[in-house]
C-alpha positions, 0 to 999 in steps of 0.5 A: 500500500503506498501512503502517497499524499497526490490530489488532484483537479481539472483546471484550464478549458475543461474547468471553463467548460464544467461552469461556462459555456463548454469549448474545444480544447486540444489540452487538458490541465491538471493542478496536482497536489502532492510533495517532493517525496511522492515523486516516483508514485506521481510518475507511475500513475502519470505513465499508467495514465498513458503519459510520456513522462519521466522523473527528471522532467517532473522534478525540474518542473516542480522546482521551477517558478512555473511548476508547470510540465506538458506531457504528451499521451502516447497514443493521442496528438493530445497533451496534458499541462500538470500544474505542480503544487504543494498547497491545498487544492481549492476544488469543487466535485463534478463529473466527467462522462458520469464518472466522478472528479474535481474541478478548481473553484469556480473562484479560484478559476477565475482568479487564475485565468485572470492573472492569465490574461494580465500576463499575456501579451498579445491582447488575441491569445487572451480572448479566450480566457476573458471569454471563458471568465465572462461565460462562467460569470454569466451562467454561475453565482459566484462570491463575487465580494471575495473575487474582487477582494482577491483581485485587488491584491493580484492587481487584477481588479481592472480586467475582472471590472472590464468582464463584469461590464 
């Protein structure tokens, strides 16, 4: 039996799609939460999956700033973003297919893919992240004191207050 502390949840478009208006995507992104130590059991269940990963690869991503590692399935011309981390996940229960899963919060989905948008630099690779946060906004009550709170101190108050418009 492994003790492996690894958690996950679907984030990026596939998220979206759950709370928004569902689109094509040529990726999937998965926040996963685990610890250095686990390491060697989040690489076999990420080849079991099908992924062509190795250990070295994910231990440079995760000890990186961006802590973020695309893998490509074996089989598909498809990849998969893991975004590495070590604190807990903010996520919410859903399905997929009718199977059960995790999504990030609709919140904290928000959240990053406004911090997306602010570090983007060509204003028509944003469209679809500003497109994906008016769409979740449109069809999901969110907390919307605490979203503004949060932007405020990521100094994205100005692109939330644009897609609330």
């Amino acid at each position: 039996m492994n003790d492996a502390k690894i958690d996950y949840m679907f984030t990026g478009a596939l998220a979206a799609s759950y709370y928004g208006i569902p689109r094509t995507t040529l990726d999937v992104d998965i926040l996963i939460k685990f610890t250095p130590k686990d390491i060697k059991f989040l690489v076999a269940q990420l080849k079991k999956a099908g992924l062509s990963v190795n250990k070295r690869k994910v231990e440079l991503a995760f000890k990186s700033g961006y802590r973020i590692v695309t893998l490509e399935d074996e089989k598909a011309p498809f990849t998969v973003d893991i975004v590495l981390s070590d604190k807990k996940l903010e996520k919410k229960k859903g399905e997929i297919l009718g199977m059960p899963t995790y999504y990030q919060t609709a919140e904290a989905l928000i959240l990053a893919k406004l911090r997306m948008i602010k570090a983007t630099i060509k204003e028509e690779k944003a469209l679809k992240d500003k497109a994906d946060v008016r769409a979740i906004l449109r069809n999901l009550r969110v907390n919307l004191k605490a979203l503004k709170k949060k932007a405020k101190e990521e100094k994205t108050t100005s692109i939330l207050e644009e897609l609330l418009t």
